[in-house]
C-alpha positions as a Markdown table, in Angstrom:
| # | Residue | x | y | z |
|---|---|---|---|---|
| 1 | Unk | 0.0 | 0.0 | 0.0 |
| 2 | Unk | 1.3 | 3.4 | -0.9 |
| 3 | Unk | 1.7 | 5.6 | 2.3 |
| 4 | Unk | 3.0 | 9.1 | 2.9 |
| 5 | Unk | 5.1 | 10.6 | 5.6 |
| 6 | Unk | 3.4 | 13.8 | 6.8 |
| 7 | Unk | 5.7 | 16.8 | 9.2 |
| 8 | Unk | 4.8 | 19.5 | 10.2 |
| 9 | Unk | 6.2 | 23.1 | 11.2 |
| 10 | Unk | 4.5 | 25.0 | 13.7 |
| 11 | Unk | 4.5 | 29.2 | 13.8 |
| 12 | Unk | 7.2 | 29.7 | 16.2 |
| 13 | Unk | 9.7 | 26.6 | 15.0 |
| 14 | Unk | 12.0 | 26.6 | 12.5 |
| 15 | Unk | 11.8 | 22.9 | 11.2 |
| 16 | Unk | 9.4 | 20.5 | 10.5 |
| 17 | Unk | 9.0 | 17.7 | 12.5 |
| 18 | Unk | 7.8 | 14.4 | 12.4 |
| 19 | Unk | 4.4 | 14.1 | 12.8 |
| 20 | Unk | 2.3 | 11.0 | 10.8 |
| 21 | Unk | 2.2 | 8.7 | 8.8 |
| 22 | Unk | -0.5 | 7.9 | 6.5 |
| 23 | Unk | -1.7 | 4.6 | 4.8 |
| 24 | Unk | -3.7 | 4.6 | 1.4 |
| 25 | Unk | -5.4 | 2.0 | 0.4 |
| 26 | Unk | -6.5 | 2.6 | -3.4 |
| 27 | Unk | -9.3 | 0.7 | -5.3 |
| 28 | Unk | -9.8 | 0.7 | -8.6 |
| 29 | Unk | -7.5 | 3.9 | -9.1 |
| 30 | Unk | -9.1 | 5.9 | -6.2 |
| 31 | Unk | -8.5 | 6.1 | -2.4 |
| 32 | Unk | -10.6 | 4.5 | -1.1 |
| 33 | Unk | -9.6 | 4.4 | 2.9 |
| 34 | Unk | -6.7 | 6.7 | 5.2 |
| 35 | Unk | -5.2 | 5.3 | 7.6 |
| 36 | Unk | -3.0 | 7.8 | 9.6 |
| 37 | Unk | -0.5 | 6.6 | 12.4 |
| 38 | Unk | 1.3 | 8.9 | 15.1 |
| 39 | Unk | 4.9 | 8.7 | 14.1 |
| 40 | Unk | 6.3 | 10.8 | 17.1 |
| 41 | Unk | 9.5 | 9.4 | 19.0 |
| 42 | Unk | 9.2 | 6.4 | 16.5 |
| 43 | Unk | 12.7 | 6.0 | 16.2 |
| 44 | Unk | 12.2 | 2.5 | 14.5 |
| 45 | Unk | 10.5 | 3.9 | 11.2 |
| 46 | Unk | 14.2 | 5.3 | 10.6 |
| 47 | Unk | 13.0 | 8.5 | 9.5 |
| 48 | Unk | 14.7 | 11.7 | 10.0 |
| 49 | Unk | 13.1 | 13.1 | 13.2 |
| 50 | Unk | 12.6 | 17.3 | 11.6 |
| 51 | Unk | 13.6 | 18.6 | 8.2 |
């Protein structure tokens, strides 16, 4: 399933962190369900913690 890694940069910070991760799972050429999963202190997922 494809899936996207979401971060995200609040007002007063200067990088993005990580924030979620979310699931697609596509039917017939359309999303057809999300699935998002916190992906905070995750340090298993190997994924650079801010950008």
């Amino acid at each position: 399933m494809p899936a996207a890694v979401l971060y995200l940069r609040a007002p007063d910070d200067t990088e993005y962190r990580l924030f979620n991760i979310a699931v697609l799972h596509i039917v017939d050429g359309k999303i057809a369900e999300l699935t998002g999963f916190d992906a905070t202190d995750k340090p298993w997922l190997s994924l650079p913690a801010t950008l």
